[in-house]
Structure formats: C-alpha cells, structure tokens
PDB file of N, CA, C and O in Angstrom, chain B, residues numbered from 101:
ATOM      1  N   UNK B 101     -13.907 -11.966  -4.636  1.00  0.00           N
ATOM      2  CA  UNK B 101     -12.490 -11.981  -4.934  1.00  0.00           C
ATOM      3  C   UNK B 101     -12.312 -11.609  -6.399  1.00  0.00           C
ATOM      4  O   UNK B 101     -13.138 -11.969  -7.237  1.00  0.00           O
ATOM      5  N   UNK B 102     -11.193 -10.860  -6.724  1.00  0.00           N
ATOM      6  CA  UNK B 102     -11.238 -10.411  -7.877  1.00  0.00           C
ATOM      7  C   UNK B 102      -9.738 -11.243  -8.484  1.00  0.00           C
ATOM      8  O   UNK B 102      -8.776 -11.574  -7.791  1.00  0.00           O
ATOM      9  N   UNK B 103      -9.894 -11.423  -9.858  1.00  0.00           N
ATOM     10  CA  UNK B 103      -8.712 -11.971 -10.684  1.00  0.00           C
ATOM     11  C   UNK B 103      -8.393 -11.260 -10.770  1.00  0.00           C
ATOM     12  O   UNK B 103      -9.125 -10.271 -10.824  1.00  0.00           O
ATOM     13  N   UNK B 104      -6.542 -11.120 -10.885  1.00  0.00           N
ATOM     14  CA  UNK B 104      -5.431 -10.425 -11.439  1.00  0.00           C
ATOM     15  C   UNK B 104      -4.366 -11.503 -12.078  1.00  0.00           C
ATOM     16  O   UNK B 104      -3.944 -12.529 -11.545  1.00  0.00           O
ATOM     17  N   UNK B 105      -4.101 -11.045 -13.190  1.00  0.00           N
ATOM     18  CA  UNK B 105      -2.592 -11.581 -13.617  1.00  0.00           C
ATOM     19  C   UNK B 105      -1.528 -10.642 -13.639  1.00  0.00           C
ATOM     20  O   UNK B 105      -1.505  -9.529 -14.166  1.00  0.00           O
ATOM     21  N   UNK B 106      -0.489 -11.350 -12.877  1.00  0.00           N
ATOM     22  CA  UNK B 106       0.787 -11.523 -12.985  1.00  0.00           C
ATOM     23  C   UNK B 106       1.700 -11.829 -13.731  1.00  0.00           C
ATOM     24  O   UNK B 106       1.659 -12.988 -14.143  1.00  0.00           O
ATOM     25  N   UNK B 107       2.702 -11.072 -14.136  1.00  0.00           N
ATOM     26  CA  UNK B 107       4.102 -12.043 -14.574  1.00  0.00           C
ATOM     27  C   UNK B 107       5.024 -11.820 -13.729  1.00  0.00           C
ATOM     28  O   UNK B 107       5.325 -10.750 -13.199  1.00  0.00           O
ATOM     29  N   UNK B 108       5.619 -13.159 -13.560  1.00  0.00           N
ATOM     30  CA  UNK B 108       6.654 -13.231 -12.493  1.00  0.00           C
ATOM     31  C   UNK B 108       7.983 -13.767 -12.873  1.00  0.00           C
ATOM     32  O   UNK B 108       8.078 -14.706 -13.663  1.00  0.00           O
ATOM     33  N   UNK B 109       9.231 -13.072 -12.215  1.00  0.00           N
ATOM     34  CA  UNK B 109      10.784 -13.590 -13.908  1.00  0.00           C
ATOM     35  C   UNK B 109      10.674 -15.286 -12.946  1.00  0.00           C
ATOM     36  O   UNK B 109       9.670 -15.627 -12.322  1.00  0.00           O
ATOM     37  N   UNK B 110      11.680 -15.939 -13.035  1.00  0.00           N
ATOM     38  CA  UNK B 110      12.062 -17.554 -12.884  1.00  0.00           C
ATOM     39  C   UNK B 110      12.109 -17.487 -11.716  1.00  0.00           C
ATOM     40  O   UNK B 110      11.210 -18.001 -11.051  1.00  0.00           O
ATOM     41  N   UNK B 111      13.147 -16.848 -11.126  1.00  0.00           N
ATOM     42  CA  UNK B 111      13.092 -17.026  -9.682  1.00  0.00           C
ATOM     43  C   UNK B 111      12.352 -16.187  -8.602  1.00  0.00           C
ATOM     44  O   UNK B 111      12.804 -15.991  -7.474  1.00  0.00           O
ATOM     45  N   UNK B 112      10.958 -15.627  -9.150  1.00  0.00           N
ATOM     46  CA  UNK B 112      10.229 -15.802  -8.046  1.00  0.00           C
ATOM     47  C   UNK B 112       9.616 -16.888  -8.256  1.00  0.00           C
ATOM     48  O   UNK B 112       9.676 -17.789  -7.419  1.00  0.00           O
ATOM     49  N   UNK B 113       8.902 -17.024  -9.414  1.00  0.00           N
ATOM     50  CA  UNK B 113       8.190 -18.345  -9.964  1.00  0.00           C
ATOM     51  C   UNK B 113       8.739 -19.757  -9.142  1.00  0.00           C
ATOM     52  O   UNK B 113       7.970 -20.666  -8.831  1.00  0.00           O
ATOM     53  N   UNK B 114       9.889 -19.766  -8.915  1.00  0.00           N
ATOM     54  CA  UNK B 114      10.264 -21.089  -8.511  1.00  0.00           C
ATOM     55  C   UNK B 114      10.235 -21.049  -7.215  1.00  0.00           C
ATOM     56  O   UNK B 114       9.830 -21.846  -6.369  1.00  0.00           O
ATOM     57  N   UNK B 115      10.806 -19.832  -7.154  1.00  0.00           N
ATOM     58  CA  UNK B 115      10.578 -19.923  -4.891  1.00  0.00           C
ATOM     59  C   UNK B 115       9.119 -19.847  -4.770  1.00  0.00           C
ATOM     60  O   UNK B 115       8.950 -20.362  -3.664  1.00  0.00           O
ATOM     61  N   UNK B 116       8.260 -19.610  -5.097  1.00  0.00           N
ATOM     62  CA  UNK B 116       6.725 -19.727  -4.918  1.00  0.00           C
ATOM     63  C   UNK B 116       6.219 -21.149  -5.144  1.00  0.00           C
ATOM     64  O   UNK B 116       5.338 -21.745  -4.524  1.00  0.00           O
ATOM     65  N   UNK B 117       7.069 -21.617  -6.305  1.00  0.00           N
ATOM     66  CA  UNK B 117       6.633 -23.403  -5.925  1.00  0.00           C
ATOM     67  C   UNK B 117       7.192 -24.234  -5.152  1.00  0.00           C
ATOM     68  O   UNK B 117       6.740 -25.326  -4.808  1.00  0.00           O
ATOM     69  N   UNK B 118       8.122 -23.786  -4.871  1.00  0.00           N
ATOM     70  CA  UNK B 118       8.770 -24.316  -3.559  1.00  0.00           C
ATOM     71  C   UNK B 118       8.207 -24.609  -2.634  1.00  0.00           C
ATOM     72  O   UNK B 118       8.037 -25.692  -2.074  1.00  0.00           O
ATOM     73  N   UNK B 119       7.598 -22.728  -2.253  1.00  0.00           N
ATOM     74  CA  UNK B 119       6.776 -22.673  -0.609  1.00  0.00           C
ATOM     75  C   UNK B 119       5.649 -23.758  -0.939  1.00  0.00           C
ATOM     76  O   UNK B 119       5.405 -24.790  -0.314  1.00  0.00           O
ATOM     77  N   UNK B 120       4.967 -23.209  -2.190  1.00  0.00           N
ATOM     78  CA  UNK B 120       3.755 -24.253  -2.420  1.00  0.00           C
ATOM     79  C   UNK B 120       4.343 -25.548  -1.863  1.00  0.00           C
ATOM     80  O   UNK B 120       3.802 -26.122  -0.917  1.00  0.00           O
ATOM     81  N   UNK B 121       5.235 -25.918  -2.336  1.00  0.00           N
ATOM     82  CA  UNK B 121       4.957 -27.889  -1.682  1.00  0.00           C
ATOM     83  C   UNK B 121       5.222 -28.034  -0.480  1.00  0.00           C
ATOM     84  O   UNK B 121       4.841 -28.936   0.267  1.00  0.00           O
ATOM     85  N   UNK B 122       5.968 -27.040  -0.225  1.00  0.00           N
ATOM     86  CA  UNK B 122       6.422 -26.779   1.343  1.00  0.00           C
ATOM     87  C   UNK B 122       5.184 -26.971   2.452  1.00  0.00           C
ATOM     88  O   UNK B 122       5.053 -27.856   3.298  1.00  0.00           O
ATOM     89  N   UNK B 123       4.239 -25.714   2.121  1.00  0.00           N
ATOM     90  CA  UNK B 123       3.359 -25.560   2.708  1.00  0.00           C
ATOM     91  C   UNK B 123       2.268 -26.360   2.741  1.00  0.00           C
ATOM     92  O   UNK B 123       1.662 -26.438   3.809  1.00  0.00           O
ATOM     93  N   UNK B 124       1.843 -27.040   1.698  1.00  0.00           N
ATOM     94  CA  UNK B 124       1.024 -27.554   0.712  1.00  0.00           C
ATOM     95  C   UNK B 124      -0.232 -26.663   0.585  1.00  0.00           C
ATOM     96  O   UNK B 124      -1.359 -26.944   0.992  1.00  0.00           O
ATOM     97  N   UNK B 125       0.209 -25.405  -0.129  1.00  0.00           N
ATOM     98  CA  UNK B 125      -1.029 -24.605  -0.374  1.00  0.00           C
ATOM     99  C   UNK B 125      -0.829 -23.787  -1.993  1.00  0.00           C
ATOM    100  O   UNK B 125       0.222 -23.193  -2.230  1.00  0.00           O
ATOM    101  N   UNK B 126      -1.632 -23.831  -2.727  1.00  0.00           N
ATOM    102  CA  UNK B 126      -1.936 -23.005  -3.911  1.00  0.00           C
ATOM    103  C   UNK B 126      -1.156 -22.242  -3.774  1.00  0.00           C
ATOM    104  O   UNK B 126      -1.005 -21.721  -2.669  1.00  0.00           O
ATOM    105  N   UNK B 127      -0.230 -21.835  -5.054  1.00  0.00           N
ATOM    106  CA  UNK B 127       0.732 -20.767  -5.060  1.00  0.00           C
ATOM    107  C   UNK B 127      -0.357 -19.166  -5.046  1.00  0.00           C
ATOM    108  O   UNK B 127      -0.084 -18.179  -4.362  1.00  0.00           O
ATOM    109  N   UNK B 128      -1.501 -19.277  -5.920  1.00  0.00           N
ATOM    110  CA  UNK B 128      -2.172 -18.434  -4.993  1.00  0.00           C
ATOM    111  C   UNK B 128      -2.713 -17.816  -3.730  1.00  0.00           C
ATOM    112  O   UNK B 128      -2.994 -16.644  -3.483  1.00  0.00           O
ATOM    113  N   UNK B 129      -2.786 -18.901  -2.998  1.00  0.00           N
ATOM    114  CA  UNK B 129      -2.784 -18.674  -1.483  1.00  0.00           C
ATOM    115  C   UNK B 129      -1.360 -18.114  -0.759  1.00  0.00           C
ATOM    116  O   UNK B 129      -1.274 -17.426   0.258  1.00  0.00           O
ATOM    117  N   UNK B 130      -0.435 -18.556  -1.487  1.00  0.00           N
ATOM    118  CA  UNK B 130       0.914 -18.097  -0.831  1.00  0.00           C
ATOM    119  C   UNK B 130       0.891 -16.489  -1.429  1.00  0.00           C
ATOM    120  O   UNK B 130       1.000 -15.619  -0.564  1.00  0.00           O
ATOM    121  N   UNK B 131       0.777 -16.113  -2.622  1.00  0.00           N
ATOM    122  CA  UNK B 131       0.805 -14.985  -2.801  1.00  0.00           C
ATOM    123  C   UNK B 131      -0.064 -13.867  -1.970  1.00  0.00           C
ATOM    124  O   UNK B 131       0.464 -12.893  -1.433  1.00  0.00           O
ATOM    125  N   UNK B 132      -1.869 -14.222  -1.934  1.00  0.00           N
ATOM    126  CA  UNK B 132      -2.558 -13.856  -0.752  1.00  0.00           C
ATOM    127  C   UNK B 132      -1.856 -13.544   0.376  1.00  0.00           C
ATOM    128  O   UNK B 132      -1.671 -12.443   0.895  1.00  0.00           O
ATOM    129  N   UNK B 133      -1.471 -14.671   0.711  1.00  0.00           N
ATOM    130  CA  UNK B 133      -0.826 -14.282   2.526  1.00  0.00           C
ATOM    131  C   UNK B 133       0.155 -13.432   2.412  1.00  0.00           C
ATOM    132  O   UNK B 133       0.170 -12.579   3.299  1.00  0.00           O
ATOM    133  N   UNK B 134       1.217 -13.350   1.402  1.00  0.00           N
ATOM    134  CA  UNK B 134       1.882 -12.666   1.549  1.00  0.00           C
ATOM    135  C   UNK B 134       1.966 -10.759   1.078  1.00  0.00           C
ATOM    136  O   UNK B 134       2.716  -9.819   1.341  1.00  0.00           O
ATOM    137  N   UNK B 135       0.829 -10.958   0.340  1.00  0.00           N
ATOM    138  CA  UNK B 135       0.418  -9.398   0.294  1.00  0.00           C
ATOM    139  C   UNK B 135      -0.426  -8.937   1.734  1.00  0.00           C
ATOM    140  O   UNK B 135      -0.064  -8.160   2.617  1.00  0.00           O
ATOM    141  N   UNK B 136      -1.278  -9.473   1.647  1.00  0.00           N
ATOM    142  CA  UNK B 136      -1.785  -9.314   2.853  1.00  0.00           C
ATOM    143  C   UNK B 136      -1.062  -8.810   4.273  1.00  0.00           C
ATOM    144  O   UNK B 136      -1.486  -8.002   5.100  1.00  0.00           O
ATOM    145  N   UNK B 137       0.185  -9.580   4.260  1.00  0.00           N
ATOM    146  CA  UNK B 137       0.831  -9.298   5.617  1.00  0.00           C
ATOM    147  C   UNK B 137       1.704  -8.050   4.988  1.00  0.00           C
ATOM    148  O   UNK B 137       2.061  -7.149   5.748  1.00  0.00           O
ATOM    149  N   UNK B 138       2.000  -8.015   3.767  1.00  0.00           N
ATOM    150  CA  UNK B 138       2.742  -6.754   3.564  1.00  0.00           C
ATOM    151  C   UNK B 138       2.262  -5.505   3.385  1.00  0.00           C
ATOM    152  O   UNK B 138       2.969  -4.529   3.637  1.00  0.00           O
ATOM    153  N   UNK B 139       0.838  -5.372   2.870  1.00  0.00           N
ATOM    154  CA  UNK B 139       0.425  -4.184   2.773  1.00  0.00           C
ATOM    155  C   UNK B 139      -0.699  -4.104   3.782  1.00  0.00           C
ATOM    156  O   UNK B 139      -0.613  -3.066   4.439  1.00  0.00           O
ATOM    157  N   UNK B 140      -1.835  -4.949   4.150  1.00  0.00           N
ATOM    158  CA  UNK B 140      -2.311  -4.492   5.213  1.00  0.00           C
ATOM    159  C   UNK B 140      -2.408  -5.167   7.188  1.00  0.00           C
ATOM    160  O   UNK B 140      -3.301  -5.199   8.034  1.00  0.00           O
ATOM    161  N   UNK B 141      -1.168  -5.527   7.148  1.00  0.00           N
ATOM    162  CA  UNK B 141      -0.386  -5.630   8.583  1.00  0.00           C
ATOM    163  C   UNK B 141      -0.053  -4.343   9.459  1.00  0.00           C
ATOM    164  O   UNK B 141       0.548  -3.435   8.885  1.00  0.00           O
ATOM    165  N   UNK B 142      -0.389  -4.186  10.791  1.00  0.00           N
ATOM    166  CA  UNK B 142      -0.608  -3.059  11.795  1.00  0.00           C
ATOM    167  C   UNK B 142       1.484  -2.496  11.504  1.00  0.00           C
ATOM    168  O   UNK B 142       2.040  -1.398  11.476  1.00  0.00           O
ATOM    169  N   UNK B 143       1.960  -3.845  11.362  1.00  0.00           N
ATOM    170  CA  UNK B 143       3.554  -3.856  11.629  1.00  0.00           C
ATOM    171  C   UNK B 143       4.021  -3.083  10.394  1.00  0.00           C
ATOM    172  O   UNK B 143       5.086  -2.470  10.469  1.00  0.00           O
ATOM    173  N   UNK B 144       3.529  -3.071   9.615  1.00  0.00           N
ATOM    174  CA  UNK B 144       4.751  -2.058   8.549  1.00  0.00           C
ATOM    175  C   UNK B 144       4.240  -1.577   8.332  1.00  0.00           C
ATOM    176  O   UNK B 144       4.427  -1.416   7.126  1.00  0.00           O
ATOM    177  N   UNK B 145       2.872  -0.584   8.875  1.00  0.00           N
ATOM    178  CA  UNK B 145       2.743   0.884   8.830  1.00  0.00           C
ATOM    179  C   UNK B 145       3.492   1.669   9.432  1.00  0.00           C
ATOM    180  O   UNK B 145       4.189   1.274  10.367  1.00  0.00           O
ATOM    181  N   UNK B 146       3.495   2.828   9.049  1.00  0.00           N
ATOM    182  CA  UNK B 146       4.603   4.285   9.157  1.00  0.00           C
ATOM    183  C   UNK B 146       4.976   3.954  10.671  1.00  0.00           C
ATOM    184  O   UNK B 146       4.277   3.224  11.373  1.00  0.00           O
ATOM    185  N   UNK B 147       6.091   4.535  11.077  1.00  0.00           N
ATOM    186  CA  UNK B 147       6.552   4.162  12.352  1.00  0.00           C
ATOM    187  C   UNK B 147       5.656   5.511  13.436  1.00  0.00           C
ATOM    188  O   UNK B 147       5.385   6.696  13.240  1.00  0.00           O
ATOM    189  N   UNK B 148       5.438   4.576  14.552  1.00  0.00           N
ATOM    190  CA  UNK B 148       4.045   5.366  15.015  1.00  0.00           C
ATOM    191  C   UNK B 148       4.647   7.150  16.006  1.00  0.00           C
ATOM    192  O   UNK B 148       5.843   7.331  16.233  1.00  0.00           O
ATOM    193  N   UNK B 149       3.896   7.881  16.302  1.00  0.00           N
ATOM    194  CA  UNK B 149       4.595   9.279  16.696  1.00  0.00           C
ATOM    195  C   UNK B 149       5.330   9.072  18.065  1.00  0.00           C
ATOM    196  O   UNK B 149       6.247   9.772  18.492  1.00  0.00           O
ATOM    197  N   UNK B 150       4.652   7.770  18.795  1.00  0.00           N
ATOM    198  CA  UNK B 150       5.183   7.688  20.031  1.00  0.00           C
ATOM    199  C   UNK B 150       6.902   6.863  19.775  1.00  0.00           C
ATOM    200  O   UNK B 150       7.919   6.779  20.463  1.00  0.00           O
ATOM    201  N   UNK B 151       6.591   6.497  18.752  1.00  0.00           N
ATOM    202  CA  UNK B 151       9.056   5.866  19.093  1.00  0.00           C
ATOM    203  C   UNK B 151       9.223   7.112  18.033  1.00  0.00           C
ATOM    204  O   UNK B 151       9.778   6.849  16.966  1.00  0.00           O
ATOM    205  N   UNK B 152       8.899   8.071  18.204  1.00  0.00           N
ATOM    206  CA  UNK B 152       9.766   9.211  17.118  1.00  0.00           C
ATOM    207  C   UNK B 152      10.061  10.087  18.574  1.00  0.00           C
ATOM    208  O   UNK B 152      11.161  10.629  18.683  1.00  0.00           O
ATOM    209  N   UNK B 153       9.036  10.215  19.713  1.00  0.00           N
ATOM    210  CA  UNK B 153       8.587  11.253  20.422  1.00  0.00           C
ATOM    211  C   UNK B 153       9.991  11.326  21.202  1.00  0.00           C
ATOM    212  O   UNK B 153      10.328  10.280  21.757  1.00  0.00           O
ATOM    213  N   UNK B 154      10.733  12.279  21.297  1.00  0.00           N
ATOM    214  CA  UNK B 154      12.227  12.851  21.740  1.00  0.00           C
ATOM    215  C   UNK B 154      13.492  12.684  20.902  1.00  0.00           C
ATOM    216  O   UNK B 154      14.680  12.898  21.144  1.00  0.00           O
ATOM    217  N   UNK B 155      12.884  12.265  19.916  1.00  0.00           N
ATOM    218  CA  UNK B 155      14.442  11.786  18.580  1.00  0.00           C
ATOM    219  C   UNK B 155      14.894  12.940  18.166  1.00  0.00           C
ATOM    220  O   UNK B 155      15.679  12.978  17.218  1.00  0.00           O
ATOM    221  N   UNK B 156      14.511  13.986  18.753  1.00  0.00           N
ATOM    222  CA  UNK B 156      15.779  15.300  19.012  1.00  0.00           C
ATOM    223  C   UNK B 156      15.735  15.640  19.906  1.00  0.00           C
ATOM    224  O   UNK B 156      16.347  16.707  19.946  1.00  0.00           O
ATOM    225  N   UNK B 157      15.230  15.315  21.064  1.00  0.00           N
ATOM    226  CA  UNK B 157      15.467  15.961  22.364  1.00  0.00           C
ATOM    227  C   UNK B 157      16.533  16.941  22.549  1.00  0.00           C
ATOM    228  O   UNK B 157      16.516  18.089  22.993  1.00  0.00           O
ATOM    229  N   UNK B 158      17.786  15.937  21.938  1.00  0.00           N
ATOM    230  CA  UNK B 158      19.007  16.277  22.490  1.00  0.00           C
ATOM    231  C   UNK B 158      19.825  17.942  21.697  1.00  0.00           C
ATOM    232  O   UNK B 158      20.703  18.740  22.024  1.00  0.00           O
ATOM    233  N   UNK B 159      18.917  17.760  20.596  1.00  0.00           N
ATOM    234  CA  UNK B 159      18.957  18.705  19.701  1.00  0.00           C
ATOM    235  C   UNK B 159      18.833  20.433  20.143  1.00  0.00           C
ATOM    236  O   UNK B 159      17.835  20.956  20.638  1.00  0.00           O
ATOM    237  N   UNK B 160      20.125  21.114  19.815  1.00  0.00           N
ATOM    238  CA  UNK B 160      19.554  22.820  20.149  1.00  0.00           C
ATOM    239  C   UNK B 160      19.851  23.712  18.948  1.00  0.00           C
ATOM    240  O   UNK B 160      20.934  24.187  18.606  1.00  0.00           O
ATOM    241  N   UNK B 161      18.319  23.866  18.229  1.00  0.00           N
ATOM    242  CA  UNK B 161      18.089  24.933  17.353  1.00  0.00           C
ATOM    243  C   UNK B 161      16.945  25.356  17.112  1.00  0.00           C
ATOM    244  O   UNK B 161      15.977  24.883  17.708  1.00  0.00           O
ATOM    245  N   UNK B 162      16.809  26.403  16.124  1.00  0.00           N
ATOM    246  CA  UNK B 162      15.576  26.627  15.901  1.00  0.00           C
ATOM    247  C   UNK B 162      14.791  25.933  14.907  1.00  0.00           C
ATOM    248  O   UNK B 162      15.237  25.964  13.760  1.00  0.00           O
ATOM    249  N   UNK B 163      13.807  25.367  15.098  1.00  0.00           N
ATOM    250  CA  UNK B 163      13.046  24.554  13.744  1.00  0.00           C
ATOM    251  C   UNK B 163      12.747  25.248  12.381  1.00  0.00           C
ATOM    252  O   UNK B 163      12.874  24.579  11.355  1.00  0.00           O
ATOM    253  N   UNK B 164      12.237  26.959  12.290  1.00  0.00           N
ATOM    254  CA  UNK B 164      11.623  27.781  11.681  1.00  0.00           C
ATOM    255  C   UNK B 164      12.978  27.533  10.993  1.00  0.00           C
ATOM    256  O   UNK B 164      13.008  26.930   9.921  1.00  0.00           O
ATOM    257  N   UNK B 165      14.241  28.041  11.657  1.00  0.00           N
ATOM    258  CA  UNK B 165      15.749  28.185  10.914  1.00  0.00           C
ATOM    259  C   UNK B 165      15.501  27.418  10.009  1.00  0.00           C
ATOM    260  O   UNK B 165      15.053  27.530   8.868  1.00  0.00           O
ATOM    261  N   UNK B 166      15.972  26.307  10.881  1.00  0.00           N
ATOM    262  CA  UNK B 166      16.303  24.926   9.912  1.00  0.00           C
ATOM    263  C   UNK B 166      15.469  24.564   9.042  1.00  0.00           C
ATOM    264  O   UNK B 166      16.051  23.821   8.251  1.00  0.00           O
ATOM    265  N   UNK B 167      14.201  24.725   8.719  1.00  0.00           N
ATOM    266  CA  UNK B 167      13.485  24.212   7.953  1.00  0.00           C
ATOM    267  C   UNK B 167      13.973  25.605   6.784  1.00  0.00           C
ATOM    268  O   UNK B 167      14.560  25.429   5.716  1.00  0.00           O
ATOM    269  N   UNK B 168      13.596  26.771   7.278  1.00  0.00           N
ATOM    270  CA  UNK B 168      14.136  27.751   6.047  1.00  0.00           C
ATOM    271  C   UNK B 168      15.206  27.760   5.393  1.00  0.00           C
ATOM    272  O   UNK B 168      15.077  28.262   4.277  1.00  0.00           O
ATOM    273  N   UNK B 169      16.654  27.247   5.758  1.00  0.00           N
ATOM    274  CA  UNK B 169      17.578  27.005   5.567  1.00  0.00           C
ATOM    275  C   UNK B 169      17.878  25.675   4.363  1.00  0.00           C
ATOM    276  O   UNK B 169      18.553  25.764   3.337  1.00  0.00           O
ATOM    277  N   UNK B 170      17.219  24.606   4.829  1.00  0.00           N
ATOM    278  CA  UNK B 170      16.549  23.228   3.293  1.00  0.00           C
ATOM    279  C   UNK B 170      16.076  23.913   2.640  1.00  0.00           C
ATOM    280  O   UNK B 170      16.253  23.580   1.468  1.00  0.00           O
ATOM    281  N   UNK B 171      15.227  25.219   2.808  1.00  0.00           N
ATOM    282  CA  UNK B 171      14.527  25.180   1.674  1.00  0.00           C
ATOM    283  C   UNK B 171      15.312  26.007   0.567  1.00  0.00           C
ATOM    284  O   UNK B 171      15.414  25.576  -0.581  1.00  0.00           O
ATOM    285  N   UNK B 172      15.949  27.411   1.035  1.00  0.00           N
ATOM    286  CA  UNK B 172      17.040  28.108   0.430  1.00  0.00           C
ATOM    287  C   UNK B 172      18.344  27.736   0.347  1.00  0.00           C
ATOM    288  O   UNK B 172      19.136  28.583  -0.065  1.00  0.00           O
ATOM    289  N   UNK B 173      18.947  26.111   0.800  1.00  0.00           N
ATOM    290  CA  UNK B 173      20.044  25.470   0.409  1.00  0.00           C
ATOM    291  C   UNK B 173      20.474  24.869  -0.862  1.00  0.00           C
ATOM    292  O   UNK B 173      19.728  24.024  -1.357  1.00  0.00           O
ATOM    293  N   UNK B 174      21.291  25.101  -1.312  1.00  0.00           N
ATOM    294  CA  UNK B 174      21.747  24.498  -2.964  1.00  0.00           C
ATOM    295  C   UNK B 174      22.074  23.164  -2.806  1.00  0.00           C
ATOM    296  O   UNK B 174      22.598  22.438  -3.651  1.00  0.00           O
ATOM    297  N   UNK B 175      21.673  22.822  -1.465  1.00  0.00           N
ATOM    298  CA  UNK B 175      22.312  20.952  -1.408  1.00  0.00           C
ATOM    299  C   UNK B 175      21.949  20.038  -2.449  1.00  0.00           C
ATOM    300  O   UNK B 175      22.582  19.072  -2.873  1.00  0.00           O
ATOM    301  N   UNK B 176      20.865  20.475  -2.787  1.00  0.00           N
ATOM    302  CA  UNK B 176      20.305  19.536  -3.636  1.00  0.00           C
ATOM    303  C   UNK B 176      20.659  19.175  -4.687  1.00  0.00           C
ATOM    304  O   UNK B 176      20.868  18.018  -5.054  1.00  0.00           O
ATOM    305  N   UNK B 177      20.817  20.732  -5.620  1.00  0.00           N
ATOM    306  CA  UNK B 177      21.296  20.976  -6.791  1.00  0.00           C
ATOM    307  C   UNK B 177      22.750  20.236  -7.079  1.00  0.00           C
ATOM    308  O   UNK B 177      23.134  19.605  -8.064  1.00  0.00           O
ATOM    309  N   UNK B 178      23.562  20.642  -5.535  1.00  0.00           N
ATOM    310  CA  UNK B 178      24.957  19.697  -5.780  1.00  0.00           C
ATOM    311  C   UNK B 178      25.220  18.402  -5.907  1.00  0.00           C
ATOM    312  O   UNK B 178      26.119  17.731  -6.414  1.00  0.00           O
ATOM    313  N   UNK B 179      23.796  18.113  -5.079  1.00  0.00           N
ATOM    314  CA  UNK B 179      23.912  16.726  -5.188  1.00  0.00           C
ATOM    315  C   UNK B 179      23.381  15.738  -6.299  1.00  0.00           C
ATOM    316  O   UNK B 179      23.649  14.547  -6.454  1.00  0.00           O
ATOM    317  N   UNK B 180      22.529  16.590  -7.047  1.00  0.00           N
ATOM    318  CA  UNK B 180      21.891  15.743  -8.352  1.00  0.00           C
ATOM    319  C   UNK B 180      22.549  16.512  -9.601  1.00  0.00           C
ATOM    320  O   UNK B 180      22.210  15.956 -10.646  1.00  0.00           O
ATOM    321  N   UNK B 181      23.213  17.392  -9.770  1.00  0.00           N
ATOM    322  CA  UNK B 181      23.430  18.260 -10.626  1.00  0.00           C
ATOM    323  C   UNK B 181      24.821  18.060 -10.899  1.00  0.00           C
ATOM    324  O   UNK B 181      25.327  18.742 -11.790  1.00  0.00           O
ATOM    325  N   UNK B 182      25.687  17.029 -10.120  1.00  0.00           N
ATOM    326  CA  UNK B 182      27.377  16.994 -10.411  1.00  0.00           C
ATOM    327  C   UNK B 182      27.176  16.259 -12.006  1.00  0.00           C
ATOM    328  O   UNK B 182      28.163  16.003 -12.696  1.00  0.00           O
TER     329      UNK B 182
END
C-alpha cells in the first residue's frame, strides 16, 4: 500500500468524520472504499456498445455526410467565439 496526502476543504473533512463514526471505520478506509468503487467498479465504466446498439435506428442519413459536415461547420467557433 502506498501513502498519499491529501488536502481536503471543511466540508469534506467533516462528512468523512461523520461516516467514520457512522461506520466505525478509519476515515482512511472510508476514503479506500470509496475510490475504489468509483474508479475501479464494472458500473461506471463507459456505457457498454450493447445499450448504445440502435440509438439511431430511427435515424435517416448519411454518416460520411454528417461527420464531414462537424467537421467543416463554424458551430463551434459561434459557440466559443461570441
């Protein structure tokens, strides 16, 4: 296990001692679990190809278009550039 320090402003600091008495576990252990479930949990990786698979079904154009069309559109410019 490797050390890291942290600074944390008041109110995470305090909701972390909270859970601590709550739970009754080391505010380090609460931090553990909770990285853990946030960065390497199956659940909040990228949303998987199968619930994307028909999210245009309904859609009629050409892809080649449309993608050429973002790329030679000034949307951008209007939109960061006002």
């Amino acid at each position: 296990m490797n050390r890291t320090q942290i600074y944390l402003d008041e109110q995470l600091s305090e909701a972390l001692k909270r859970q601590s008495k709550i739970q009754k576990k080391k505010v380090s252990q609460i931090i553990r679990e909770i990285l853990r479930e946030s960065l390497l949990s199956n659940k909040n990786k990228a949303v998987s190809v199968s619930d994307l698979a028909g999210i245009w079904s309904d859609r009629n154009f050409d892809t080649d278009e449309y993608v050429r069309n973002l790329r030679t559109s000034k949307r951008f410019e209007r939109l960061y550039n006002e």
